[in-house]
C-alpha positions in Angstrom: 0.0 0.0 0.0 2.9 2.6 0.6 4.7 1.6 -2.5 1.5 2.1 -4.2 1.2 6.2 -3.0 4.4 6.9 -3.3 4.4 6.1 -7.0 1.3 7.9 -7.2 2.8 10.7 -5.5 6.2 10.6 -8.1 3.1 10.6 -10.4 1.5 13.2 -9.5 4.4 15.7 -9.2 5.9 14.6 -12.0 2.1 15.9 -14.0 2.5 18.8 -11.9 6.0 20.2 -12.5 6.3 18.8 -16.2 3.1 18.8 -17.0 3.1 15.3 -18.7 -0.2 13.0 -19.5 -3.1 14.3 -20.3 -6.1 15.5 -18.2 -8.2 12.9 -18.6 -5.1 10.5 -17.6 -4.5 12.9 -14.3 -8.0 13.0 -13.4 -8.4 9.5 -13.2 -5.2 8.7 -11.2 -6.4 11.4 -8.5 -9.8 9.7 -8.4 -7.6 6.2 -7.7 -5.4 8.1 -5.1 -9.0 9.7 -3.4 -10.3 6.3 -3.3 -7.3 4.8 -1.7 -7.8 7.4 0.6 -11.2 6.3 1.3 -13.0 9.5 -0.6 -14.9 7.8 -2.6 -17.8 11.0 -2.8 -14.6 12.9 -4.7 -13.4 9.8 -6.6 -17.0 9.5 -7.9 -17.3 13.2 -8.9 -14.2 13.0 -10.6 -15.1 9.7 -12.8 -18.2 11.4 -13.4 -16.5 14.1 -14.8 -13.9 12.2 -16.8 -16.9 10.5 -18.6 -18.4 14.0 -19.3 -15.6 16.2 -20.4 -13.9 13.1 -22.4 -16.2 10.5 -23.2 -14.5 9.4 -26.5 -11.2 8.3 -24.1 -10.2 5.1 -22.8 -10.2 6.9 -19.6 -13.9 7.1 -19.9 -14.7 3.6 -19.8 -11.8 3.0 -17.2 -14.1 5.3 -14.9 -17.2 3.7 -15.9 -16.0 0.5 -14.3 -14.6 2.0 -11.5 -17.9 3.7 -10.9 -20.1 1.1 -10.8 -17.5 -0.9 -8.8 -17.5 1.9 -6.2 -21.4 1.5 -6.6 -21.5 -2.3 -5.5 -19.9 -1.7 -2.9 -22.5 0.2 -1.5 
């Protein structure tokens, strides 16, 4: 679990100072990192949002299964 934020730290920063990836590909990392951090309401708002603003990605149907994952858990 620790090795798994830290990358996702190096991750984000890297997007951050460098401004590599793309937005969709950023967005759906941070909804990962919120859910590993047990924010799912913000994870969900950000997959919804991915699915809105880029629905033709692969990131959109990578956050349509995480969504209704997150849903099933309910």
């Amino acid at each position: 679990m620790k090795k798994t934020m830290c990358v996702l730290l190096i991750a984000f920063a890297c997007a951050a100072l460098f401004g590599c990836g793309d937005k969709a590909a950023e967005m759906f990392d941070t909804a990962k990192f919120e859910e590993l951090q047990n924010n799912r309401q913000h994870a969900v708002e950000l997959y919804e949002k991915i699915i809105k603003d880029y629905p033709d990605s692969s990131y959109a149907e990578r956050a349509k299964a995480r969504l209704a994952e997150i849903k099933a858990q309910k």
